[in-house]
C-alpha positions in Angstrom: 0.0 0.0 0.0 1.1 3.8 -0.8 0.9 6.2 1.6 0.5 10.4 1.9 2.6 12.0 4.7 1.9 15.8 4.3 4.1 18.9 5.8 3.3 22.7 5.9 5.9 24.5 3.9 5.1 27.0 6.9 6.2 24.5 9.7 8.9 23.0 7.0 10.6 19.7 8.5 8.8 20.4 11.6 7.4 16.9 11.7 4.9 18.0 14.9 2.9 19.7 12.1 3.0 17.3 9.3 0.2 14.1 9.3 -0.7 11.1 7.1 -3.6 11.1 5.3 -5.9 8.8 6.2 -6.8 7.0 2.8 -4.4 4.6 1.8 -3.9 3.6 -2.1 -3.5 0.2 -4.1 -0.8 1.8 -7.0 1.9 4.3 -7.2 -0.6 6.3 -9.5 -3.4 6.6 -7.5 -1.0 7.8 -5.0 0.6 10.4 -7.0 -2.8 11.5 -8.2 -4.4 12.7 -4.7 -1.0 14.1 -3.6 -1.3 16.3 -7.2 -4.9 17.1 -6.3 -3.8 18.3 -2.6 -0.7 20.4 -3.9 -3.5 22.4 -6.7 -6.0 22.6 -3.6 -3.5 24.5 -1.6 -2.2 26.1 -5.1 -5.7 27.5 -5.5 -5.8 28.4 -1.3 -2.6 30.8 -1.9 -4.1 32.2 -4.8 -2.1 30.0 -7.6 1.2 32.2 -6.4 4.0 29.7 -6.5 6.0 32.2 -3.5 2.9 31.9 -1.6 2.6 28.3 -2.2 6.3 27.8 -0.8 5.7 30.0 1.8 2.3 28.6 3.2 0.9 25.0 0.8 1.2 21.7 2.0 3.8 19.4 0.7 3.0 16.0 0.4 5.3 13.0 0.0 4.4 9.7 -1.4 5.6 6.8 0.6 5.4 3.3 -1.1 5.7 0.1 0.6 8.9 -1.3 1.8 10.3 -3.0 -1.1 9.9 0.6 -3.4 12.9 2.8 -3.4 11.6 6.0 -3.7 8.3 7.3 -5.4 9.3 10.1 -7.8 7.0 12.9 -7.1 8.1 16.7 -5.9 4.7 18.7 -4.6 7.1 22.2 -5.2 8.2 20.9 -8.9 4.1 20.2 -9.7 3.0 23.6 -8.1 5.5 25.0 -10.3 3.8 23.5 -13.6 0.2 24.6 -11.7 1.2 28.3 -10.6 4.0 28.9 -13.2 7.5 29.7 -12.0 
């Protein structure tokens, strides 16, 4: 199972302030697909301003299970594509 851990670029690394979502998802994609829609949620929140979105969005990271390396997915490189740089 995939799983969402989510920090506040506000509180960054402060790991008090970050959570796990509470869904859990069969593929990588599915995975990949609610963090996108949580980065544009707090994309549209700030106003679509990639400084703000830095500043304030949440981050989420993608965490497979134990026998995948690393999911490739960067909430600040998609609010780049959704805000513009």
């Amino acid at each position: 199972m995939y799983r969402i851990r989510v920090w506040d670029n506000f509180h960054y690394q402060d790991d008090d302030e970050a959570y796990w979502l509470k869904e859990e998802f069969e593929t990588e994609e599915e995975a990949v697909e609610r963090a996108k829609q949580i980065v544009y949620e707090s994309c549209k929140d700030v106003g679509f301003e990639l400084a703000k979105y830095t500043m304030f969005g949440d981050d989420p990271v993608v965490l497979g299970p134990p026998d995948v390396p690393r999911v490739m997915f960067s909430g600040r490189e998609y609010a780049r594509e959704v805000c513009g740089s």
